[in-house]
C-alpha positions in Angstrom: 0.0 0.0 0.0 1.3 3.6 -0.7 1.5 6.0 1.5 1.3 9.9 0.3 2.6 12.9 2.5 1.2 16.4 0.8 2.6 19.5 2.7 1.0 22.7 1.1 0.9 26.1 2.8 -2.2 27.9 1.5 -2.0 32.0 2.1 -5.1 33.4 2.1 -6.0 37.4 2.0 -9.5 38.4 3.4 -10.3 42.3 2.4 -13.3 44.0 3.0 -16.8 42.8 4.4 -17.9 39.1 5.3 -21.9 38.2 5.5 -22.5 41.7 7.0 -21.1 44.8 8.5 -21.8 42.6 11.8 -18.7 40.7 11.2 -15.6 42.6 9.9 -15.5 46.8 10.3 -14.3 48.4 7.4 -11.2 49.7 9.0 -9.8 46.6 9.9 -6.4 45.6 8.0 -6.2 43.6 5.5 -5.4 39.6 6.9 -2.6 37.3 5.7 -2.8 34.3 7.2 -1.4 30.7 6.9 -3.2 27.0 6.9 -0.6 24.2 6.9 -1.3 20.9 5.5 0.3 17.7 6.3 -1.5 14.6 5.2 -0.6 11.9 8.2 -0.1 8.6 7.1 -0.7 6.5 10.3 -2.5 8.1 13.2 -0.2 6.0 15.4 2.8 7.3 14.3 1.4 10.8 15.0 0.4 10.4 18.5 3.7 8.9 18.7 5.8 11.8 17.3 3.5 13.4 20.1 3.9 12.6 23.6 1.3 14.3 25.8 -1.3 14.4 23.0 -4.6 15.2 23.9 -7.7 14.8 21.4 -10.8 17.1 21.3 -13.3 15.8 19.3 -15.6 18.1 16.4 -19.0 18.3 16.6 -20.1 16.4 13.3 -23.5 16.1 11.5 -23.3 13.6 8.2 -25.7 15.1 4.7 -26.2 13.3 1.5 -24.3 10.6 -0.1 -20.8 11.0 1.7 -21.4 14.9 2.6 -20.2 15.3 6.4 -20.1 19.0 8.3 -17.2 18.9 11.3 -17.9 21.9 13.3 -16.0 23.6 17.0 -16.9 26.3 18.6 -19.7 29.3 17.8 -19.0 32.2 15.4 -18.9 35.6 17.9 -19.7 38.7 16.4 -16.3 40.8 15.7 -15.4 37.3 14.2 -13.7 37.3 10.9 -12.3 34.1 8.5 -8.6 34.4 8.9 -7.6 30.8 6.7 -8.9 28.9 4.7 -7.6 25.4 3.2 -9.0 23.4 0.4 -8.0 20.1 -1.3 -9.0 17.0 -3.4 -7.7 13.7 -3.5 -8.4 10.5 -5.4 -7.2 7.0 -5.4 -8.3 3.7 -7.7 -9.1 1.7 -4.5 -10.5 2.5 -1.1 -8.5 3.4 1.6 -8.4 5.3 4.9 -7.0 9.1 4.4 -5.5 11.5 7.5 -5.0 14.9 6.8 -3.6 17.3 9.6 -5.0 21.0 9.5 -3.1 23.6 11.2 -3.5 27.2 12.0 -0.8 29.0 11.3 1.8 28.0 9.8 3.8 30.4 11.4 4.1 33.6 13.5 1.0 34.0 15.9 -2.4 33.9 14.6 -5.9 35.4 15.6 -7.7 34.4 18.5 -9.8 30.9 17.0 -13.5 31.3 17.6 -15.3 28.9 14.9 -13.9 26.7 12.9 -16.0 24.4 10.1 -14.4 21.1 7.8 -16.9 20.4 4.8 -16.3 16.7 3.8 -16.9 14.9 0.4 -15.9 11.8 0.4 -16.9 8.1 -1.1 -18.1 6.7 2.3 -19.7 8.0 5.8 -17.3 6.8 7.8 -14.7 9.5 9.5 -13.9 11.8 12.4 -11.8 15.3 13.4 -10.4 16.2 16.3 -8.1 18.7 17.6 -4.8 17.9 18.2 -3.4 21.3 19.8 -4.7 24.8 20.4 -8.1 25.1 20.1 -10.7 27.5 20.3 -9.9 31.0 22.6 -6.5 30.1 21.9 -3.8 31.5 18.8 -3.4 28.2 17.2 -5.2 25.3 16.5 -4.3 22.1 14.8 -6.9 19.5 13.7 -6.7 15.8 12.1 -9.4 14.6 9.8 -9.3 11.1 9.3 -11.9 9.5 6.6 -12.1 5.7 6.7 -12.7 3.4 3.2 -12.5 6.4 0.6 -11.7 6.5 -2.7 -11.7 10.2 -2.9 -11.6 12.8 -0.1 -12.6 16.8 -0.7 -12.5 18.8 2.3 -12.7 23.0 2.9 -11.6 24.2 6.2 -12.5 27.4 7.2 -11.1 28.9 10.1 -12.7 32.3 12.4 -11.0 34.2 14.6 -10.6 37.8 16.8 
């Protein structure tokens, strides 16, 4: 079996209003902010590489035909999307997938108030947790593991202060 390790830094630059005027003032600056990606080949090996490791489980809520909504934390009004990570990948049998999400790659980041993983992927079966930081806190990094997959499409979309 192959194993694939994907590292991709994703910058993303957020400008202007999101939803409403509720959410982002028009004189804040202009955010550049980091997601990194690191698909994890075993879960074992992870927590290994990480003594002390403590998992927080996402809130999750399955939808049509694969279609499954991880969700942490509420959205807080001065809240504004400070990353964002998307990615699709395919394989010609089924297998279990692990992809690490963290928040930022580097420097300090925002204060995380909501964060939301949309899921596509060939089969129901899957979790995400939260592997360090969190919500209130300046980083957060979370795993996304999807179990007998032949595809997996996620969008991670990060909130913060």
């Amino acid at each position: 079996m192959k194993y694939f390790l994907i590292f991709m830094v994703i910058s993303v630059t957020v400008k202007g209003n999101l939803f409403d005027g509720n959410f982002v003032d028009d004189d804040d600056d202009e955010l550049d902010k980091q997601v990194q990606l690191i698909s994890v080949d075993r879960l074992a090996d992870f927590t290994k590489n990480n003594p002390g490791l403590e998992l927080e489980m996402l809130q999750m809520s399955s939808g049509y035909r694969g279609q499954i909504y991880y969700t942490l934390g509420n959205r807080q009004r001065g809240d504004r999307l400070v990353a964002t990570a998307a990615n699709n990948q395919h394989w010609p049998r089924p297998q279990n997938a692990v992809v690490q999400i963290g928040y930022p790659a580097r420097g300090v980041g925002a204060l995380v108030t909501y964060v939301s993983v949309n899921v596509t992927q060939s089969s129901n079966l899957g979790q995400a947790y939260v592997t360090k930081g969190g919500i209130n806190q300046r980083n957060i990094t979370i795993v996304v593991e999807s179990y007998g997959t032949t595809f997996l499409n996620y969008v991670c979309n990060i909130f913060g202060i």
